[in-house]
Phi, psi and omega in degrees: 000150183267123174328126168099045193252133204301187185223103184254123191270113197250142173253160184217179174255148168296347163297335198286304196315330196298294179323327189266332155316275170327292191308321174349277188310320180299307197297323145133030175236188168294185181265290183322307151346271186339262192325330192274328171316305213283334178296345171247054154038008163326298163238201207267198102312161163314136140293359195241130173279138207281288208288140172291342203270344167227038161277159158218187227276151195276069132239202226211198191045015146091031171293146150252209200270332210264326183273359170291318170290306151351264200304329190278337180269309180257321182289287157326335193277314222248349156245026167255333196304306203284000184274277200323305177333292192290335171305316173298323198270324221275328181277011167261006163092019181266129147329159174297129168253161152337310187288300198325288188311303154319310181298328197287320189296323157325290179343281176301324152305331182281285185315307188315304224251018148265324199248013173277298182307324188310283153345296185280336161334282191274345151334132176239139176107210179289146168286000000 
């Protein structure tokens, strides 16, 4: 690099240097060398992601933590909650209606694509 070259100062946390530190060492250069290759595309990025929320889980087909988190935060909360619903007008005497009956096929559109991801989560092999 040429003397007098402007200069960018990046701050990380220590766990992140420990981390850049280690790709450093793979790659056989320094850690400023490291950053800068990889930051000009020079070298790849990691294949491995720094943050655990977005790595994913050793199980094979590219699920990660966050679509995993998704269904247990939002997708289940929301289809047990429209279950409880239909539970309620049923047990209070109201009949099947037409909407009722639309809400279940939701249901079941919901659940399948919660136990698809699920599925493919723990599948070993090709998706």
């Amino acid at each position: 690099m040429a003397e007098g070259s402007p200069r960018i100062t990046v701050r990380v946390t220590p766990s992140e240097e420990e981390w850049i530190i280690k790709k450093a060492k793979q790659a056989g250069v320094s850690k400023s060398r490291y950053m800068r290759k990889v930051t000009l595309c020079e070298f790849p990025q990691s294949g491995e992601p720094f943050y655990q929320k977005d790595r994913q889980f050793n199980f094979k087909n590219g699920v990660t933590h966050q679509e995993i988190k998704e269904i247990f935060r939002s997708k289940f909360p929301g289809v047990t909650n429209n279950l409880n619903q239909i539970a309620r007008k049923l047990n209070s005497g109201q009949g099947v209606d037409k909407a009722m009956i639309e809400e279940i096929k939701q249901i079941r559109e919901q659940h399948n694509e919660i136990a698809v991801t699920i599925i493919k989560a723990l599948r070993k092999g090709k998706p």
